[in-house]
Each structure stands twice: as structure tokens, then as C-alpha cells.
C-alpha positions in Angstrom: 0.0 0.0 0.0 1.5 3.3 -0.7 0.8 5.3 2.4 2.3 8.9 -0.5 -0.5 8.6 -2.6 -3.6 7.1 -0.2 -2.4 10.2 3.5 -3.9 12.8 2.9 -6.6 11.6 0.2 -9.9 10.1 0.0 -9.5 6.5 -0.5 -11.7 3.9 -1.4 -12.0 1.9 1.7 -13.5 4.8 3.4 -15.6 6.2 0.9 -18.6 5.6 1.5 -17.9 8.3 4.5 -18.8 10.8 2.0 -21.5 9.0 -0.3 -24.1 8.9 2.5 -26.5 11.9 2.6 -28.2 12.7 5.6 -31.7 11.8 5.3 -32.9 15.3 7.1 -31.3 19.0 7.8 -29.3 21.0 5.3 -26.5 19.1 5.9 -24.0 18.0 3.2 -22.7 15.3 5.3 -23.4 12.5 8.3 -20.9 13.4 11.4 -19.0 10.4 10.0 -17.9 11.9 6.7 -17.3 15.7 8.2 -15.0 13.9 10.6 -13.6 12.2 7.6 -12.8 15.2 5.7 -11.3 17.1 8.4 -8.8 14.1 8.8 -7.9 14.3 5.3 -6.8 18.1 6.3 -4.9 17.5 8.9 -3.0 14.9 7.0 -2.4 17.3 4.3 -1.1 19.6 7.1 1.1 17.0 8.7 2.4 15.2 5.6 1.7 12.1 7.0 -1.2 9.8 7.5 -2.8 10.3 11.0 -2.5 6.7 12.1 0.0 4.0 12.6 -1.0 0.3 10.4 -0.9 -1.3 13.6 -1.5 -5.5 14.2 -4.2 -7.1 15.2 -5.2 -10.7 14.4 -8.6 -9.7 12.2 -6.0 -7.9 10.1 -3.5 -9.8 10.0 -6.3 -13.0 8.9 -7.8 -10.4 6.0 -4.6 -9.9 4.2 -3.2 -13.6 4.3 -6.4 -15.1 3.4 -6.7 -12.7 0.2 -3.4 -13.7 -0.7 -4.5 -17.7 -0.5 -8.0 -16.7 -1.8 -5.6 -15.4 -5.3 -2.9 -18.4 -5.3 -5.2 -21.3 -4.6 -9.0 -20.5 -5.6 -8.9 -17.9 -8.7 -8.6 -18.0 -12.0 -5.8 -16.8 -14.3 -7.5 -14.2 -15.7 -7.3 -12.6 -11.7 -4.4 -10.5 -11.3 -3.7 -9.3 -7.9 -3.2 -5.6 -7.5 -3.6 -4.8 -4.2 0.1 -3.8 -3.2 -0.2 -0.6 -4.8 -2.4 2.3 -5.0 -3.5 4.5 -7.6 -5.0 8.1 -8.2 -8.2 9.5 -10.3 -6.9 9.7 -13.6 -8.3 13.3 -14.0 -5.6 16.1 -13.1 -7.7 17.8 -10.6 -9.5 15.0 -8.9 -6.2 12.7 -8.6 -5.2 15.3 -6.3 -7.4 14.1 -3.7 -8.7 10.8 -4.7 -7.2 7.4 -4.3 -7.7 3.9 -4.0 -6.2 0.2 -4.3 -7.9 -2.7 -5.5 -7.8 -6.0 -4.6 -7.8 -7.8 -8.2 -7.6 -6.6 -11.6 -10.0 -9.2 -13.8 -8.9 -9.6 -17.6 -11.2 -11.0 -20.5 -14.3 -10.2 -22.4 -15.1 -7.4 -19.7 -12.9 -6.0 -17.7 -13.3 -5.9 -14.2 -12.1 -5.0 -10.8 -12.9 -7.0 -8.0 -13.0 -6.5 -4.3 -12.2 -9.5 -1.9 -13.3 -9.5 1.8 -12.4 -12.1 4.2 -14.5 -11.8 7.4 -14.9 -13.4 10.6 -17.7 -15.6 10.7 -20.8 -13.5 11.4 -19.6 -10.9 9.0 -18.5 -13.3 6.6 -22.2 -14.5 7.0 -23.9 -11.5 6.6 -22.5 -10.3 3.2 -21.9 -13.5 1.4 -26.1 -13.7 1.9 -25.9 -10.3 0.8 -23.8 -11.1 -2.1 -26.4 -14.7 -3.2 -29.1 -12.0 -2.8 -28.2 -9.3 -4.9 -26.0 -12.2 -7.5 -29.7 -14.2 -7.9 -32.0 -11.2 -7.8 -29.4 -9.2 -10.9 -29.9 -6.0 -8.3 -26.2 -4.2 -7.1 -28.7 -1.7 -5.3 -29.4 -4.4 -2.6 -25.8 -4.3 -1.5 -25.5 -0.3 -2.2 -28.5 -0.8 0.2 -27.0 -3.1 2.9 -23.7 -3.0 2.3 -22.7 0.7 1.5 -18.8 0.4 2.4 -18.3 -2.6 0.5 -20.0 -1.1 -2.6 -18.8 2.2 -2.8 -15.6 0.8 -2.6 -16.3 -1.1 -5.4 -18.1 1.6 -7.7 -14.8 3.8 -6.5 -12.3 1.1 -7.9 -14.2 0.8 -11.0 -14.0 5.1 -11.6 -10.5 5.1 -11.0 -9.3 1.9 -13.2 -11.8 3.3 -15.5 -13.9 0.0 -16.0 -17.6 -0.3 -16.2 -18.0 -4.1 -13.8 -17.2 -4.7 -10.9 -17.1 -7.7 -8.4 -18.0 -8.4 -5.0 -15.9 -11.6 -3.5 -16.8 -12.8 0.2 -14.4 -16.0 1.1 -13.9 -17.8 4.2 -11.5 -21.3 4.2 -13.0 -24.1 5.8 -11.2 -27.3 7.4 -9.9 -28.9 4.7 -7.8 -25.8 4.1 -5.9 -25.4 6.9 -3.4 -28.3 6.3 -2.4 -25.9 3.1 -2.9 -22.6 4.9 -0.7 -23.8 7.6 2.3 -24.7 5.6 2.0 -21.5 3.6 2.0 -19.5 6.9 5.1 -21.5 8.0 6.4 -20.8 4.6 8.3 -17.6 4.7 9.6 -17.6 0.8 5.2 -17.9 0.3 5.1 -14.8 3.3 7.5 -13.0 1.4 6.5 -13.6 -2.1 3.0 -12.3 -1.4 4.7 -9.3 0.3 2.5 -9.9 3.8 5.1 -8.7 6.3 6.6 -10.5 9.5 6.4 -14.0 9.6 5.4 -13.5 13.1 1.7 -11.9 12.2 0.8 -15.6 11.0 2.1 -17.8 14.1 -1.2 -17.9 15.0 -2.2 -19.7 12.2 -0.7 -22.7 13.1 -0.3 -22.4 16.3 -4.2 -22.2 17.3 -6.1 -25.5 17.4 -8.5 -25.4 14.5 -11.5 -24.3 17.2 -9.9 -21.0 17.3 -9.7 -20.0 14.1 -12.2 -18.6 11.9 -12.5 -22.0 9.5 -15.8 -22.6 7.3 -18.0 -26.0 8.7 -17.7 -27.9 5.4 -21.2 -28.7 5.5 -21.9 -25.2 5.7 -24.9 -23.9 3.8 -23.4 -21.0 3.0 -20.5 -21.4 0.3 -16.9 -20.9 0.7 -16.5 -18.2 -2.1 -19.4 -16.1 -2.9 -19.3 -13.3 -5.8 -21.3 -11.5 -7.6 -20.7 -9.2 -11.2 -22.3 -6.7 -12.5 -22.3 -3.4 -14.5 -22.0 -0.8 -12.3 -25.0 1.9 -12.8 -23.4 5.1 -14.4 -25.5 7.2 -12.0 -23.7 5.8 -9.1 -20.2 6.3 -10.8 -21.6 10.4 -11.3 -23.3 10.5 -8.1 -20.1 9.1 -6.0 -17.7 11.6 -8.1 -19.6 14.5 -7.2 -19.6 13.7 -3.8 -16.0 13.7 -4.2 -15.9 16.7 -5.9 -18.2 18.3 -3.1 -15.6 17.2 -0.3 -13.1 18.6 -2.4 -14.9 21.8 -1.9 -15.1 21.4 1.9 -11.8 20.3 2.5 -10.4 23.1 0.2 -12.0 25.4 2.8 -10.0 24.4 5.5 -6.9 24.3 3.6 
């Protein structure tokens, strides 16, 4: 991740701070996404991003399991993109507006696509979200219950200029771990997949099976979930000019 382009801007993991309208008062923004922009300022005023990338396990679990999600359960047409970042391609708005994305999809139509590897109840909840809105054809149903997930998405798919995106919810089950375990014991696999200290993983194979977030085989709820689709062209415009309108603010403060 570069820390240079994403401190300081609005990034795609936290967008949808700023897409959400407040549903009463003249307000342009919840709390959440003034709070938001005046972070971005005082980054801009330090130079530097406002907080430290610090461990936890929940971390430490996303960014290993999207990096075994790539190697062992995508296709070749998936290319991993996620170590770098990358601005709006417009002059003005790449001034302010960033983001990374998890894969880069080749073929017929290009695509980005947006992995998340929860913990069980979370994984829960949007993978259902994800069969919903996948057998029902409807990318508002996620918009709808899963904003930060989605705006994330429709922001990845302005700024890599593409019109679909993809929505990717995986959890390993059991009959993983034998593979995750020598992988996380592996530290040419560690630093191939540029994931850091050996040391965030020890828990991986050092917790009895119990204690880590595995999948029940016999789940009814699938390992990997996604969903594609076209994203709407009035969510692309209405995102950017939400952008633009924090742009505004922030510019104020500046």
C-alpha cells in the first residue's frame, strides 16, 4: 500500500464516509464523513497519515487469506493488485482521490474485484448479501446493505476506469488449513506475497483449529461467494460528485 499517494486523500476503503446523505437538515454530510474530511486536512497539514497500520489478528487473517483466496482459488484471468495504489486519472481529482484494489480481472469485460475475508458473522452476513443481490441481478441491494463494500467497489471501477465490478466474500473451511498452515510456516510464500513479518501468521498454526475462523464444510453457506455486474453510471456520477463536493469542503479548511 503506498501510504504517498492514499495520507492525505480520499481512499476507497472509506468512501462511502462521503456518499451517505443525511436523510434530514441541510446538511452535506453525516458526522461520520465531516470527521472524515477534516482528517484528510490534517493529514495534508502533517504530511503524513494520521494513524499507525498497527497488528491485530482480524488484520493480520484479511490480508493472508486474500493472498491464499488469489494463489489457490482464482482463475488466471485474476491479477492481484492490491500492493499498490493509484489516483483519479483526472488532473484535478487525482489530487485528492485514491484507491487500491484487490484484483484486476482480464477478458471479455474488464473488471475490478474487491475481496473480503471476514470473521464468521460478517462473513455471514454479506456473502447472503452477495447470493441475494447475485440471484436477484440487483447491485442496489448491496448499495442498500452493504454501502462500504459497494462504494468501494463503484470507486475502484472510476478510477481503473472499468464499467464491472465484483463483490468476492471467502472464508476457508477445514480442509484448508493443512495448506494454509504450511504457507503460513512458509516464509519464501510470506515474502512472495509481500505480507510482512512471519510472526503476524504464528497464529495460524499455532491455534487448534477451534480458534480460528475456519468454514464447517457442511456449511450452507458457500466458501467463495461473488457476484458481477455493471455498475450503474449514475452511481459512478453520483459518487464523483460527492468527491468533488468534499473537495470543496476540504479546500476550505486548507
Amino acid at each position: 500500500m503506498n501510504i504517498e499517494t492514499r495520507s492525505g486523500n480520499f481512499t476507497n476503503s472509506q468512501i462511502y464516509k462521503i456518499a451517505a446523505k443525511p436523510s434530514r437538515g441541510n446538511k452535506d454530510f453525516l458526522a461520520s464523513g465531516e470527521t472524515y474530511i477534516k482528517e484528510r486536512w490534517l493529514e495534508r497539514l502533517l504530511l503524513d497519515k494520521l494513524q499507525e497500520d498497527g497488528y491485530s489478528r482480524a488484520k493480520a487473517w484479511g490480508k493472508f487469506m486474500e493472498a491464499y483466496l488469489f494463489c489457490n482459488k482464482l482463475g488466471t484471468e485474476y491479477k492481484i493488485s492490491s500492493q499498490s495504489s493509484i489516483r483519479h486519472p483526472d488532473e484535478f481529482l487525482g489530487l485528492y482521490w485514491a484507491g487500491t484494489t484487490d484484483f484486476e480481472v482480464g477478458g471479455k469485460e474488464p473488471m475490478i474485484s474487491e475481496a473480503k475475508c471476514y470473521y464468521k458473522k460478517n462473513f455471514a452476513l454479506y456473502s447472503m448479501a452477495i447470493i441475494h443481490a447475485r440471484e436477484t441481478d440487483n447491485p442496489s441491494y448491496l448499495k442498500e446493505n452493504h454501502p462500504e463494500e459497494y462504494w468501494q467497489i463503484v470507486g475502484n471501477t472510476i478510477l481503473n476506469g472499468v464499467d464491472y465490478g465484483e463483490a468476492i466474500c471467502f472464508m476457508p473451511t477445514y480442509d484448508d488449513l493443512e495448506e494454509i498452515r504450511e504457507y503460513a510456516e512458509d516464509p519464501m510464500w510470506i515474502e512472495a506475497n509481500k505480507l510482512g513479518p512471519m510472526w503476524h501468521y504464528r497464529f495460524l498454526y499455532e491455534e487448534p483449529k477451534e480458534n480460528l475462523q475456519l468454514l464447517n464444510p457442511k456449511s450452507k453457506i458457500p466458501s467463495i461467494n461473488k457476484y458481477r455486474f455493471l455498475v450503474p453510471v449514475e452511481d459512478k456520477e453520483y459518487l464523483t460528485s460527492r468527491v468533488e463536493l468534499s473537495i470543496d469542503k476540504l479546500e476550505e479548511l486548507l
